[in-house]
C-alpha positions in Angstrom: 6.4 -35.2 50.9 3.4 -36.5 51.2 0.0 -34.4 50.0 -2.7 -37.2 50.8 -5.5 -35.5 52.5 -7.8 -37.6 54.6 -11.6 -37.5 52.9 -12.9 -38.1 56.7 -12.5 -42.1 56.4 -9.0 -42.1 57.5 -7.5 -44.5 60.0 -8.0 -42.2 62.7 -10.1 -43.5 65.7 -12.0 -41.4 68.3 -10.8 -42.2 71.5 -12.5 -41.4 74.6 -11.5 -38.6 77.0 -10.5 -39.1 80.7 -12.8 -35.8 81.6 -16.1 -34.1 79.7 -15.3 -31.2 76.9 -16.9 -28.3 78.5 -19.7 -27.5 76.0 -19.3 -24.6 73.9 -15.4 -24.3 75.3 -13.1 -24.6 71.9 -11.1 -27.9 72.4 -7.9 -28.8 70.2 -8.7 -31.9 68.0 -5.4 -32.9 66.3 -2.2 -31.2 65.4 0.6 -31.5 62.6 3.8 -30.7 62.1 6.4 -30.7 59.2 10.1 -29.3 58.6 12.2 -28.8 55.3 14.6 -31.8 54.4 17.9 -30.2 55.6 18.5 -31.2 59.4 21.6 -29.5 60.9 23.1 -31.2 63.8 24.2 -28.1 66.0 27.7 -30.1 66.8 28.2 -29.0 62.7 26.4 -25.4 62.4 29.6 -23.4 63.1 31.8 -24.9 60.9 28.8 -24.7 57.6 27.6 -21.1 58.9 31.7 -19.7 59.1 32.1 -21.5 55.5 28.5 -20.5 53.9 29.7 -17.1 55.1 32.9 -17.3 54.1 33.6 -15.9 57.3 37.5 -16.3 58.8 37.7 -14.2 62.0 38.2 -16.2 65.4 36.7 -13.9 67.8 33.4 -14.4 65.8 33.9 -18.7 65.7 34.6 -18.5 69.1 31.7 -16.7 70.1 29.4 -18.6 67.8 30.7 -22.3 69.5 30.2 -20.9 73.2 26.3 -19.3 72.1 25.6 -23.1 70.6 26.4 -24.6 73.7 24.6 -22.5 75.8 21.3 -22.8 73.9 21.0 -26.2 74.8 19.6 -26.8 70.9 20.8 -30.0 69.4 19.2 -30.6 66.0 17.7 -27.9 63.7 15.7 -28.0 60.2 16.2 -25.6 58.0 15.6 -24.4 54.4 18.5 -22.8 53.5 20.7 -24.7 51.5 24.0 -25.5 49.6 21.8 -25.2 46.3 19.7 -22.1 47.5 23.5 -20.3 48.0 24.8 -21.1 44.8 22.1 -20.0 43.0 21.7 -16.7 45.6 25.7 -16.2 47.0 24.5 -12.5 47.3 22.7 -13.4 50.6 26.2 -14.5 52.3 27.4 -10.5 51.3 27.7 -7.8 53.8 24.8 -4.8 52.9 23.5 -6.7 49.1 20.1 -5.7 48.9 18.9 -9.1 48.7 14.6 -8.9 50.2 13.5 -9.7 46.5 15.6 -13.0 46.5 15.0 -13.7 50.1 11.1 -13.3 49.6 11.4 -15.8 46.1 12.5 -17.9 47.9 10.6 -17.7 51.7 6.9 -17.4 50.3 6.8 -20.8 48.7 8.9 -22.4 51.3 6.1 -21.5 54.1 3.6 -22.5 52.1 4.9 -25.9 51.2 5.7 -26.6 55.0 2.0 -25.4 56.4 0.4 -27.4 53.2 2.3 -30.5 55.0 1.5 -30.1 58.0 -1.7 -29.0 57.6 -2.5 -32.2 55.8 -1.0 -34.6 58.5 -2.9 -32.2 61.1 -6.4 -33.2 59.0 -5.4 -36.8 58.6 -5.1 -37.1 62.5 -8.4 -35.5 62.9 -10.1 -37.9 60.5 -12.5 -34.9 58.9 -13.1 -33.2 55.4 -11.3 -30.1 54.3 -15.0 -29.6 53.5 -16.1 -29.7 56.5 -13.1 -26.6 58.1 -14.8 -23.5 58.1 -12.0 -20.8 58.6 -8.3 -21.1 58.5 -6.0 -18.8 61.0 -2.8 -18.3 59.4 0.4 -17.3 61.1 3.8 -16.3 59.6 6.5 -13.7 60.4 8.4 -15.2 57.3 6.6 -14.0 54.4 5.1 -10.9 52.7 2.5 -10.6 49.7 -0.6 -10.3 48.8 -2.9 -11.9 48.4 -1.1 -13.6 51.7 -0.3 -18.0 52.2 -3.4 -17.9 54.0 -5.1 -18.0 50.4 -2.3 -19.9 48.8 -2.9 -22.6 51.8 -6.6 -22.1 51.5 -6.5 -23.1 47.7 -3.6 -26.2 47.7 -6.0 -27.5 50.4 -9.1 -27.6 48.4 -11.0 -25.7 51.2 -14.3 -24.1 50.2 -14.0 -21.1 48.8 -16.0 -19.4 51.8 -13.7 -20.2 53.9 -13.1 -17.4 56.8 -9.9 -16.8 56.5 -7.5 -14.8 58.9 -3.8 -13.8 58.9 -1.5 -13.4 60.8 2.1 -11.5 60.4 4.7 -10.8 62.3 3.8 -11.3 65.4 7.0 -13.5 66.4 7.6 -16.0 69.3 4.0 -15.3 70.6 2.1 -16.0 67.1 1.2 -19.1 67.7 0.2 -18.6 71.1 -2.4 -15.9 69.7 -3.4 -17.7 67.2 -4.5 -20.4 69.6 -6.8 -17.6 71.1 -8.1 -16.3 68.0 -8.7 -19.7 66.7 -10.9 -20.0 70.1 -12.7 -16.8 69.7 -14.3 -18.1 66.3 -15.2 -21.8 67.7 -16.4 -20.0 70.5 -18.8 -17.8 68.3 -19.9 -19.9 65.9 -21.2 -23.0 66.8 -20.3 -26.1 64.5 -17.0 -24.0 63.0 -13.9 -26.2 62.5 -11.1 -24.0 62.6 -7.6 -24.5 60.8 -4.8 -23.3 62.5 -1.1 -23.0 60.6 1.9 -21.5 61.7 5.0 -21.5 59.4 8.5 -19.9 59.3 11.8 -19.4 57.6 14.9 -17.8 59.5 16.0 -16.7 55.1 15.0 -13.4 55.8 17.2 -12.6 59.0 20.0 -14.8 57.6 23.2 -12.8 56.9 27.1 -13.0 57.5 28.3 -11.7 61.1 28.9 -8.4 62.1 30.4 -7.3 65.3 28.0 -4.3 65.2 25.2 -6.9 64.8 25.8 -9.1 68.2 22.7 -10.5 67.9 23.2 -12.1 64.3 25.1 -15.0 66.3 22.2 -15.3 68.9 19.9 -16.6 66.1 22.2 -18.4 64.2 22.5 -21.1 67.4 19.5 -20.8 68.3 16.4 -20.4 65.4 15.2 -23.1 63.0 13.0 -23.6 60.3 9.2 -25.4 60.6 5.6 -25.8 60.2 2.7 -26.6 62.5 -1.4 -26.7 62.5 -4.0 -27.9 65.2 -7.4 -28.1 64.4 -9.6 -26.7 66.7 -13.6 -26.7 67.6 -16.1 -26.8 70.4 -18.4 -29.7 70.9 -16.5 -32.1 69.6 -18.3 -34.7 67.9 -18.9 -38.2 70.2 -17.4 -41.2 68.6 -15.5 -39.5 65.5 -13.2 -36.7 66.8 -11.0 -36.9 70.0 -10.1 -33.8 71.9 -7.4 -33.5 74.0 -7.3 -30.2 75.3 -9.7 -27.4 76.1 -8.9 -23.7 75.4 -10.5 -22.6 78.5 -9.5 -18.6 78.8 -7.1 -16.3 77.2 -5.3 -13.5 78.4 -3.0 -11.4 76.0 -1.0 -7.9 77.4 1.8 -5.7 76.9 4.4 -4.3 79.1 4.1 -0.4 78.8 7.3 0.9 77.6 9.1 -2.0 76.3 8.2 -2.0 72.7 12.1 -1.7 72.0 13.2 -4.6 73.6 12.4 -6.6 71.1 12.7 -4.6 68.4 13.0 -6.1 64.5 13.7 -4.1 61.0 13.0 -4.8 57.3 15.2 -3.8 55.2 16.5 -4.2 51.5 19.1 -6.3 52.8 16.0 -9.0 55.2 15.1 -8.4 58.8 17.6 -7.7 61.5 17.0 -7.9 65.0 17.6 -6.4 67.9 17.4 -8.1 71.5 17.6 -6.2 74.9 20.1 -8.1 77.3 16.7 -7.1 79.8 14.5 -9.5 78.4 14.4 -12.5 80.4 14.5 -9.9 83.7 11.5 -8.0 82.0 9.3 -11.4 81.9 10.9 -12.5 85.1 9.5 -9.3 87.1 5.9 -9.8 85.6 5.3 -13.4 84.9 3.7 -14.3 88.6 1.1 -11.9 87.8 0.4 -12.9 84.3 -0.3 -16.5 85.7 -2.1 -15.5 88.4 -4.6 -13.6 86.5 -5.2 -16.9 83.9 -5.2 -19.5 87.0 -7.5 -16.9 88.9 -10.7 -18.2 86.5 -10.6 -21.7 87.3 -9.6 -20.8 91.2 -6.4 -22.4 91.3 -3.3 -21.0 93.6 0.0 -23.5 93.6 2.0 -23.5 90.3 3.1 -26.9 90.8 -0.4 -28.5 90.3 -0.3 -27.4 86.6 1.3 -28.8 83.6 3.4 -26.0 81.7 3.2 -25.5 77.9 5.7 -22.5 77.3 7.3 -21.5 74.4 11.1 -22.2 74.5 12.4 -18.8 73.5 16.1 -19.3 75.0 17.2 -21.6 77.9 17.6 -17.7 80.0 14.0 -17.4 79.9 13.0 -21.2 80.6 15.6 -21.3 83.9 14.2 -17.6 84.7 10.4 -18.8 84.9 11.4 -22.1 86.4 13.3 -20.5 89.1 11.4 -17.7 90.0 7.6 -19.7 90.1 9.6 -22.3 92.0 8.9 -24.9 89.4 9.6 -28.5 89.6 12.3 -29.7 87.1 9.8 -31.9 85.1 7.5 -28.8 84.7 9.3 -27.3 81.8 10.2 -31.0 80.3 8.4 -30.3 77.1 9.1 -26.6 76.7 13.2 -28.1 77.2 12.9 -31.0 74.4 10.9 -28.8 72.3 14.0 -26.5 72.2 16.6 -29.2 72.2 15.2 -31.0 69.3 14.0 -28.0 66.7 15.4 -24.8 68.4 13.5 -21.9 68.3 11.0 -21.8 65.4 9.3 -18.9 66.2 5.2 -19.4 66.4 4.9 -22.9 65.7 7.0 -23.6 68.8 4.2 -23.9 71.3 2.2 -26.9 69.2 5.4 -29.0 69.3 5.5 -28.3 73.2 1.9 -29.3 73.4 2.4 -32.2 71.0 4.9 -33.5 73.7 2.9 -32.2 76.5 -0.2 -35.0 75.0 2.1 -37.6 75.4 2.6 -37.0 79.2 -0.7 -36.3 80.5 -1.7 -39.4 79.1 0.3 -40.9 82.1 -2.0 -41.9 84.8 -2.5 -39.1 87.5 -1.9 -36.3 84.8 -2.8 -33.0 86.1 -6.3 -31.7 84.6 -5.1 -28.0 84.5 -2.2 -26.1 82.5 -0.8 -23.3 81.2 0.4 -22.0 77.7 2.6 -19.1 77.7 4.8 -17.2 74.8 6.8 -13.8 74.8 7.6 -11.6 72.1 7.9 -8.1 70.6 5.9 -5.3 72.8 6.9 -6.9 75.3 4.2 -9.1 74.9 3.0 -11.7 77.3 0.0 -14.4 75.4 -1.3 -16.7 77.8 -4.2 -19.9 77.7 -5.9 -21.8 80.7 -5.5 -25.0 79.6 -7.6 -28.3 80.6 -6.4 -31.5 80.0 -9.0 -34.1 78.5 
């Protein structure tokens, strides 16, 4: 891995923007992203997760080779290992209190993956650590103190006044709010480059299955391993940094009396999870208004004249919005690629969306306004008003 940080001669180039930053709007500037060396090709998860478990039942197999075909996911990164079992085959046993080993293992590995994506995020953006005034650090992977945010802060070299802000356990939707308090601070203090770093590990929920734990077989199809970081700041600088997106308004809200929905436990033995089979309905029944209210503030009314940056939580949730906001196929292209080619890796899903999302709209006739939307525990809906640059 490299750890070559840019000193703000790199061989980025500015390149000009189809349409004027807003000034004083918080615009994204570059993004990163970086995964742990072992890629699992989902055509091979069940066969390593039935062995790693030394799990011989079926019914379970079964199960666990229909939910892998159903997610849609085809390649995963991940930082468990053959070596990390051998040295730790407590984690494959039913009820071993096993959070000490899970954490020895989890807070490094987050770490190293945010360091290396941070650094290819700063590399893009051709500036100086020097120059990044806070870092935003999300994770729902890790727990000390002092948090990664300070580990991060310190491997970087960032000043040691950095403003630093953490983020935990916030799940699918942590990126997503990171994005809008990454904004707030650009947006309140002018000349601020902002660091934004999302990183997680599924070694805290991983465990052998359990018919009284259903949902154990949902993330093991479905959840992978990663890093991300965007960098993020208002009047961008002519000539040296090149913004692709503005961060136009952000809207973040809970559904009253669904806080057990999504509902996740720590325990001696990791975090397990629980999923209500009424999710997808529950974001179904109040997505249309959640849109409306974010497209409201630039006056916009058809659905289809707006790119869509969602996070991928499941394909239930994708078809659900697509199908309901009567969506164009290509709409959720990104969010569907996203899914197919890392799974679902929690917070830093929505940057690889928006990395893909780049790509498109730099396709002549590329629509100027979008949406980025994630769902997680509460229920909670995160949403951002996105302009294309």
């Amino acid at each position: 891995m490299s750890k070559t940080i840019g000193n703000g001669a790199s061989k980025h180039h500015a390149t000009l923007t189809r349409r004027a930053p807003t000034p004083g709007k918080a615009t994204i500037l570059a993004t990163g992203k970086a995964f742990p060396s072992q890629l699992v090709p989902q055509e091979c998860l069940v066969e390593g997760y039935m062995r790693d478990t030394k799990c011989d039942d079926a019914s379970i197999k079964e199960k666990l080779e229909r939910l892998c075909k159903t997610t849609t996911v085809k390649t995963r990164y991940t930082v468990m290992s053959k070596e990390i079992l051998e040295k730790y085959p407590e984690l494959a046993t039913e009820g071993s209190p096993t959070i000490k080993q899970r954490l020895e293992i989890a807070n490094p590995a987050v770490v190293e993956m945010a360091l290396e994506a941070s650094i290819a995020c700063i590399n893009e953006w051709g500036g100086s650590v020097k120059d990044i005034t806070h870092i935003v650090y999300v994770s729902s992977s890790e727990i000390r103190l002092p948090g990664g945010d300070l580990y991060l802060a310190s491997q970087l070299g960032l000043r040691n006044d950095v403003g630093r802000v953490m983020l935990y356990f916030l799940g699918c939707y942590g990126g997503v709010t990171g994005l809008r308090v990454a904004k707030d601070i650009a947006e309140n203090n002018p000349g601020s480059r902002i660091l934004l770093t999302t990183s997680e590990t599924t070694i805290l929920g991983f465990r052998p299955p359990n018919k009284a734990r259903p949902y154990d077989l949902v993330g093991a199809a479905l959840f992978g391993d990663g890093a991300a970081a965007v960098i993020i700041g208002a009047d961008p600088v002519i000539g040296k940094e090149s913004p692709f997106m503005e961060l136009s308004y952000a809207v973040q809200q809970f559904l009253p009396g669904t806080q057990n929905v999504i509902d996740g436990r720590l325990s001696e033995e990791g975090i397990n999870f629980k999923l209500g089979r009424d999710l997808p309905q529950k974001i179904e029944d109040n997505i249309e208004e959640f849109c409306r209210k974010l497209m409201s503030k630039a006056g916009l009314t058809e659905f289809n004249d707006l790119f869509w940056a969602v996070h991928p939580g499941g394909p239930a949730i994708l078809n659900r919005l697509e199908s309901n906001l009567k969506l164009n196929t290509e709409k959720l292209e990104c969010s569907r690629r996203a899914l197919i080619n890392y799974g679902n890796v929690s917070s830093n899903t929505i940057v690889y969306v928006l990395e893909y999302m780049k790509e498109e709209l730099k396709r002549e006739g590329g629509e100027e306004w979008g949406l980025a939307l994630a769902f997680g525990p509460g229920i909670t809906f995160e949403g951002i008003l996105l302009r294309s640059l």
